[in-house]
C-alpha positions in Angstrom: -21.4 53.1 7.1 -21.5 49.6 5.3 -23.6 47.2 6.6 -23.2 44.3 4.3 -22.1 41.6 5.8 -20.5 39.8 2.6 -18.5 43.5 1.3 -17.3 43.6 5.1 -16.0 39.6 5.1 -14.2 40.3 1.6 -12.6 43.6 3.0 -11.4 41.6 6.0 -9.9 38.7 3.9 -8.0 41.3 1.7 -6.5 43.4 5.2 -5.6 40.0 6.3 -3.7 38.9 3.3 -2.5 42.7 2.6 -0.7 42.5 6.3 0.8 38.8 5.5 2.3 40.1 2.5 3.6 43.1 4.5 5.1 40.9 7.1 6.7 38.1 5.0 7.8 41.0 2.9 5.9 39.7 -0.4 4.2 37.0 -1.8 7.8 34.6 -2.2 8.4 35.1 1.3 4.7 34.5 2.4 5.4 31.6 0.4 8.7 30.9 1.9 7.2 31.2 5.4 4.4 28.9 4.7 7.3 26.1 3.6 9.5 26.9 6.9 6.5 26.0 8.8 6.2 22.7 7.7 9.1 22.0 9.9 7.3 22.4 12.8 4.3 20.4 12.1 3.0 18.6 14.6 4.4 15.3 15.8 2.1 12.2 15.7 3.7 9.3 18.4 2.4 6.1 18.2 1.9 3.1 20.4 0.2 0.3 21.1 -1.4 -1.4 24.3 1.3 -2.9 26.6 1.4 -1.9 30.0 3.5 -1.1 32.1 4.8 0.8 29.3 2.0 2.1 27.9 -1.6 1.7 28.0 -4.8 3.7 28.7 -6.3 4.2 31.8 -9.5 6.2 32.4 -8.8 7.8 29.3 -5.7 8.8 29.3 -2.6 7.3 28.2 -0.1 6.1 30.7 2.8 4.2 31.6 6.5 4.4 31.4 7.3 5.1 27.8 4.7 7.7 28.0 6.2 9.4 30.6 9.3 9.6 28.9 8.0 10.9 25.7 5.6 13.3 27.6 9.0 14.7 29.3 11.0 14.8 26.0 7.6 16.8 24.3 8.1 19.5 26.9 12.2 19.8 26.6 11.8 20.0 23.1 8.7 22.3 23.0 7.9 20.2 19.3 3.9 20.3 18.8 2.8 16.4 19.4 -0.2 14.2 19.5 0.5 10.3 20.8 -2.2 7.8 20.4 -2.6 4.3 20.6 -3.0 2.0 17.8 -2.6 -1.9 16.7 1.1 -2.5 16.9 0.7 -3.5 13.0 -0.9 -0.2 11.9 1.4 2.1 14.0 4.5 0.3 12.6 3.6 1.1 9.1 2.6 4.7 9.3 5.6 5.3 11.3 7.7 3.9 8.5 5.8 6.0 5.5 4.1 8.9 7.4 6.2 12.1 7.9 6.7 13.3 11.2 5.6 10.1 12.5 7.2 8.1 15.4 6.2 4.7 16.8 7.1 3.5 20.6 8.2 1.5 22.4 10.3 -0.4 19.1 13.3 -3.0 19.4 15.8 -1.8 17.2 17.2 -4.9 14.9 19.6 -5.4 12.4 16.4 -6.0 10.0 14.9 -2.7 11.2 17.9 -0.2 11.3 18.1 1.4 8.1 14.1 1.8 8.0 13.9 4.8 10.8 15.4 7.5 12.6 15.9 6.0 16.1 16.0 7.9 19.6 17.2 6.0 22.8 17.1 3.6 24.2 14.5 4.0 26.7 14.0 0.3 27.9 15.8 -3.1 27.7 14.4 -6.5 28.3 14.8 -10.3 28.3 12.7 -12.4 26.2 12.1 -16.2 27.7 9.7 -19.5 27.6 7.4 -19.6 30.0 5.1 -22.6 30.5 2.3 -23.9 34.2 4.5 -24.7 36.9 1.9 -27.2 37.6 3.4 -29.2 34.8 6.5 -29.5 35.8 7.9 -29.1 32.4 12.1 -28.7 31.8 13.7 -28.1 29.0 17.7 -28.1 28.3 18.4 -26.4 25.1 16.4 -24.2 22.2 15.8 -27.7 20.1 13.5 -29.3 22.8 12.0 -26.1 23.3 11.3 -26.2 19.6 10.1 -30.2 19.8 7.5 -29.4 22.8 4.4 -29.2 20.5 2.9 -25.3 19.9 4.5 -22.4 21.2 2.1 -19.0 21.4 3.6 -15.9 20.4 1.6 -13.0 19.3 2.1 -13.2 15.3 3.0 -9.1 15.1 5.5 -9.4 17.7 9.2 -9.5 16.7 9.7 -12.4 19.0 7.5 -14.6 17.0 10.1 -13.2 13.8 13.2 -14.1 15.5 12.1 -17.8 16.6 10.8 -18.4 12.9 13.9 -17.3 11.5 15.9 -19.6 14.3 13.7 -22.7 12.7 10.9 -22.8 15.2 8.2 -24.9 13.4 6.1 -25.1 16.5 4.6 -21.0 17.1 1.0 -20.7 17.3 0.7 -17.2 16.0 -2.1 -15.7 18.0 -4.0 -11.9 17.9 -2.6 -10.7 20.9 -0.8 -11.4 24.8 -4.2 -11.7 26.4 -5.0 -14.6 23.4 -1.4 -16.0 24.2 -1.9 -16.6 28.1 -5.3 -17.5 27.9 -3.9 -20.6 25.8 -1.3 -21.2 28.2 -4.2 -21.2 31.4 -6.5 -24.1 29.2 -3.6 -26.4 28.1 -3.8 -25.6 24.7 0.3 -24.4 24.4 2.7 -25.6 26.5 4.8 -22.5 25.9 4.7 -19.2 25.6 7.6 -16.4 25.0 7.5 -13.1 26.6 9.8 -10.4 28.1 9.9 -10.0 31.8 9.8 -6.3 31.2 6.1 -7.2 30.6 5.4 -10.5 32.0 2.9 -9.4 35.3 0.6 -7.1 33.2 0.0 -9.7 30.4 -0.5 -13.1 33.1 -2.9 -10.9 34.5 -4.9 -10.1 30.9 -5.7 -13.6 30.8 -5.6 -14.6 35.1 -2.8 -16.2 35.5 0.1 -14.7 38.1 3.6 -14.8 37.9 3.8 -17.3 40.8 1.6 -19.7 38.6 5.1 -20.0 35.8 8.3 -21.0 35.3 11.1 -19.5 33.5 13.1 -21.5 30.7 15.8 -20.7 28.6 16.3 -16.7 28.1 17.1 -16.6 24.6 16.7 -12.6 23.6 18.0 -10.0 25.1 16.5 -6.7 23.3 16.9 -2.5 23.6 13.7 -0.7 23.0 13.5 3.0 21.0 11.5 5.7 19.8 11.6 5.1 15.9 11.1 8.0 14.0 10.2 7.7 10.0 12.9 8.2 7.9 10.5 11.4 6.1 10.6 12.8 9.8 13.1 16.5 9.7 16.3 15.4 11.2 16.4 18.8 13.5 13.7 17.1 15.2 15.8 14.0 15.6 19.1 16.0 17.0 16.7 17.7 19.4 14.8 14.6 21.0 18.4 13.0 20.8 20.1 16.2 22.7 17.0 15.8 25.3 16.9 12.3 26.2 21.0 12.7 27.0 19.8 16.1 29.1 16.8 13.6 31.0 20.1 10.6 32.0 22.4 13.6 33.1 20.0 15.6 35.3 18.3 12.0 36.8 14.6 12.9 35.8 14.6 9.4 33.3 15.8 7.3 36.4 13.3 8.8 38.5 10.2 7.9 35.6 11.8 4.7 35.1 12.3 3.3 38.7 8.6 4.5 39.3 7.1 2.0 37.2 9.9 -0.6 37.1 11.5 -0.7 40.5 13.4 -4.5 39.5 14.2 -4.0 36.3 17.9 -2.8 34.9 18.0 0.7 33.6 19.1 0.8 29.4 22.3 1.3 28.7 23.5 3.6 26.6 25.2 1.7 24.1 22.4 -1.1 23.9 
């Protein structure tokens, strides 16, 4: 009987490897197998605080995007990890990170040829919004534009689109709660959001949807799952092939009208 420990941990490691090389049928196919595996490496899904969407809630992430991605993990059986990150930092692993994926993303003409996308899994309108207590109206984009600063969260594609439409007015701020909290003091007359999220981000810095008005819709956008372009395309087919599976059998409808009972479901060809 041997009762050294280290002669009894090299004899293991050598069984162990012996039976690999048995079952792979040599050391280029224990090799080969290794490789195949990389395949099926484990997802990592990205987003960022925006509820009703998503957002975390006693711990745990929640909301409407992570339901739907929750449901697509389990149709696809693909191994999978979300997290929430700063929009900023989740946007550019999930453009250089393999098997990477950032939610909830607008797809753009900018953005198309930069990731794989799956969807779309939520649509919204993008409009000004300023106090109702001031009163203000506003008849076109170019007043809108001449109304002194506008707020927009600087990360947020919104604050890209009205930059690149000649906008010399935005106050690019850190983030929704920053935005509305301007808007309460009277230090922006504006700010532009999407109705989609509108209630949960007056209520970040206390204000309620009764307390603004509505101008000019100017954006009409069709959110996605955007997977890296380094991200296996089997694994794109298969979320694809899911999602259709999920607006055939009713179960997105059902995850979608939950947590947005007013708003318009996503068309397939947005």
């Amino acid at each position: 009987m041997n009762n050294n420990p280290l002669k009894r941990a090299r004899r293991a490691r050598c069984s162990c490897g012996a039976l690999l090389v048995k079952l792979c049928g040599g050391l280029g196919a224990v090799l080969a197998c290794l490789l195949g595996g990389s395949a099926m490496a484990e997802l990592q899904l990205l987003t960022e605080e925006a509820p009703p969407t998503s957002f975390m809630q006693d711990g745990e992430l929640r909301g409407m995007a992570v339901e739907i991605v929750q449901a697509l993990i389990e149709r696809t059986g693909d191994a999978a990890q979300m997290q929430i990150l700063p929009w900023t930092r989740g946007y550019q692993l999930a453009q250089h990170q393999a098997n990477t994926a950032i939610f909830s993303t607008v797809r753009t003409p900018e953005r198309e040829a930069k990731f794989q996308w799956v969807g779309p899994i939520l649509q919204g309108t993008t409009s000004f919004y300023s106090l109702k207590s001031r009163n203000l109206h506003f008849a076109s984009l170019e007043e809108a534009a001449a109304s002194g600063p506008l707020a927009v969260p600087k990360q947020w594609y919104t604050y890209e689109t009205l930059s690149a439409r000649g906008f010399k007015n935005l106050y690019g701020v850190s983030s929704p709660k920053r935005m509305v909290t301007m808007l309460k003091h009277g230090r922006v007359q504006l700010i532009a959001t999407e109705d989609l999220t509108l209630k949960d981000e007056l209520a970040s810095g206390g204000l309620s949807p009764d307390q603004v008005q509505a101008h000019l819709p100017f954006m009409r956008s069709a959110y996605y799952i955007a997977f890296s372009l380094n991200t296996d395309a089997a694994v794109i087919a298969r979320w694809r092939q899911a999602l259709a599976e999920m607006r055939q059998d009713g179960s997105f409808a059902a995850i979608f009208r939950r947590w947005l009972p007013d708003a318009e479901l996503p068309s397939v060809n947005e």
